[in-house]
N, C-alpha and C positions, 0 to 999 in steps of 0.2 A: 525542572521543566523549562524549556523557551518561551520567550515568547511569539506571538503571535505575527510579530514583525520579523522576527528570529527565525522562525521557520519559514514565511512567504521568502524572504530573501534566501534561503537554502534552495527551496524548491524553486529558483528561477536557473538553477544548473542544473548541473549533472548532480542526482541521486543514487545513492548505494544502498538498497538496505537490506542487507541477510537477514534471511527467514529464522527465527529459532526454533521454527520446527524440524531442522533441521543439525541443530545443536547438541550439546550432551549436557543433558537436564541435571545431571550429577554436577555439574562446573555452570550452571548455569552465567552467575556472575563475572566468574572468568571467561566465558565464552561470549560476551557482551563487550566485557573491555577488551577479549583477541580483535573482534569486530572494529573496534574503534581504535586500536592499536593499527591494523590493517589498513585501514584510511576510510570504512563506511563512516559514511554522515550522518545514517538515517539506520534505526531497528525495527524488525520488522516481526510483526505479533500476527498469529492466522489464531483467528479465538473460533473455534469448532463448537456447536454445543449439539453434535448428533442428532439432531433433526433438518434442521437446513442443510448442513451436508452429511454423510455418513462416517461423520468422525468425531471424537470428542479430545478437545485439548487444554487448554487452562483459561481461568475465568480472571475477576480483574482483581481479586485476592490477590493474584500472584503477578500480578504487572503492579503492583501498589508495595510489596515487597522489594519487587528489586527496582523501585524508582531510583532509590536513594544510590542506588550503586553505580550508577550512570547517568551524565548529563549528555549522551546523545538521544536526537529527535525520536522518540515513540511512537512508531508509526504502528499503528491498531486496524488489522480489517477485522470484520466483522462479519463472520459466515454464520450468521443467528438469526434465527426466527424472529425476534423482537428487539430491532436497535431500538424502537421508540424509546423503551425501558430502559435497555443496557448503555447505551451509549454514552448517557451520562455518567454513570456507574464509571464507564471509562477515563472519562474525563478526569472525574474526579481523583480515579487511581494513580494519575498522569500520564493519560497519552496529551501528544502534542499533537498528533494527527489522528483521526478518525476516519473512513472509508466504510460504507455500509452497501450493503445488496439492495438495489431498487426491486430485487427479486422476490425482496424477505415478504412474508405475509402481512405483518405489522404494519406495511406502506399499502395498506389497503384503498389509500385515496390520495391525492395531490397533495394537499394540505398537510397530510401528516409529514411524510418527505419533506416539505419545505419548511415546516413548523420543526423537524427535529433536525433541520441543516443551521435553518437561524439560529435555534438554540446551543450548539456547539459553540458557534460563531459567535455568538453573545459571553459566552464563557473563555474567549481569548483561545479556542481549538481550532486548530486549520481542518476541513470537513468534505468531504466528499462522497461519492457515489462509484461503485460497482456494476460492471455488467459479466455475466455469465457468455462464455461463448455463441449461445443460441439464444443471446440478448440482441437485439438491434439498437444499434449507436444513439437510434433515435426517440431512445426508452430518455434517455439520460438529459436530452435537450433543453426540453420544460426548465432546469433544473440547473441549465452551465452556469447562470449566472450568479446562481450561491455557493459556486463550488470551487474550491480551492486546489484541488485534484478529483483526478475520473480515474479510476482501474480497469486496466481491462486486461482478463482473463485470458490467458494463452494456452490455460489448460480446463480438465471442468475443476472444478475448487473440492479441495476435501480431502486429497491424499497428495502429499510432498514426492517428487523425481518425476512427474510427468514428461510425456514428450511434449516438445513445444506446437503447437497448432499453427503454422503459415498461413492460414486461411485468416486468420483475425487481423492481421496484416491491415488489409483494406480497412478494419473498423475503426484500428489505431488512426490510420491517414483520414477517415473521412470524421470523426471527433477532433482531429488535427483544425482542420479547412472548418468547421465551425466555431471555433475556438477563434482563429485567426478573424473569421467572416463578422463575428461580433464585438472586435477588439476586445477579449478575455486575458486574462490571467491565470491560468488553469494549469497548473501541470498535467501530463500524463503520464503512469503508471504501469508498469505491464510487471504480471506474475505469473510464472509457468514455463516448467524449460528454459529460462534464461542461462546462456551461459556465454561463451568467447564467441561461437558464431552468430549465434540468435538475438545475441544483444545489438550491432551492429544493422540488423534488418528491423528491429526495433526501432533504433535509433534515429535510422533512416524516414521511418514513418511518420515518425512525430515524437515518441515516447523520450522523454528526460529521466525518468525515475526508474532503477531496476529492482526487483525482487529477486533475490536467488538465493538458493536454498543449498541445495548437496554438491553446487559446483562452489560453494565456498566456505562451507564450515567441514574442518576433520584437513584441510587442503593445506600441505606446507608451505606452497606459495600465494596463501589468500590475499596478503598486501601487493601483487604482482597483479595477480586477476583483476581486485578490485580498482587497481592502477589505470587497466586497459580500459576499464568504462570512463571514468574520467578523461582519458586520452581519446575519445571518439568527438570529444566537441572540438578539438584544435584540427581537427581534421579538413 
């Protein structure tokens, strides 16, 4: 695991982190160090538990197995009914990063949300917050100043190869300009459809961090792709 200095200082660039939902769960390990062989910085975990979204994927058993086998950032969202619960659970497996749905049920009231951001944050976890496409920027606000990173969804969340959504565009730039407006420290995050073109219109928004899923595992030139998004900041 990093620390918490370890990580804020990653996330002040350009972030990579392939989805392992997108992986081949038979090589899981090995397809974590292709990842970090390839030049991503950051891994990236979609934990489903079939009620928040209509899919089910792996729980934090299996992120606390393959700790050991890699010391890249563990980046964990969280498409679950109950981060209040889970999230620690996460931590503890070792994620480095945390990302949760302000959508989830669980954030029934302000206080919980911020009571389960500190608490990440207290345990040395970089922590942040999720909006769904048909979220507004301004769900997340209350909220910039304990956050470490914001996600936002460029597809609906819950099944991997989405098209990418243009329309969310504007939410990335307008989380951007409050970010700025408050002298923050916030990365931005975007998952869904990212890939050579998409990420550049991303980039352009505000977003530093990518998700990507099927444009970069199974891909013989994964370390060329993931090349190109770090070559967007010399630009």
């Amino acid at each position: 695991m990093k620390t918490i200095k370890e990580v804020k200082e990653t996330l002040r660039g350009i972030c990579v982190s392939p989805s392992l939902l997108s992986c081949d769960f038979s090589k899981w390990a090995e397809e974590i160090e292709t990842a970090k062989e390839s030049g991503a910085n950051l891994i990236h975990w979609d934990i489903m538990d079939a009620h928040f979204v209509p899919n089910l994927t792996f729980g934090h058993p299996v992120v606390k197995k393959l700790r050991p086998h890699s010391d890249l950032i563990f980046d964990v969202h969280l498409m679950i009914d109950d981060p209040v619960a889970y999230a620690p659970k996460f931590r503890e497996a070792g994620a480095d990063i945390i990302t949760m749905h302000i959508e989830s049920p669980a954030f029934d009231s302000p206080q919980k949300v911020t009571d389960t951001l500190k608490g990440l944050k207290a345990s040395g976890c970089a922590a942040g917050l999720v909006v769904k496409p048909k979220t507004p920027a301004e769900a997340i606000f209350p909220y910039l100043d304990l956050c470490d990173i914001v996600l936002v969804m460029t597809v609906e969340p819950g099944f991997g190869g989405q098209s990418f959504m243009a329309d969310m565009l504007p939410k990335i730039e307008q989380i951007k300009s409050e970010i700025i407006k408050r002298g923050l420290e916030c990365a931005i995050e975007v998952d869904g459809g990212v890939d050579g073109e998409t990420k550049d219109l991303c980039f352009k928004a505000g977003a530093t961090a990518f998700v990507a899923g099927s444009y970069l595992f199974g891909k013989a030139d994964m370390a060329e792709r993931i090349k190109a998004f770090y070559a967007m900041e010399k630009k």
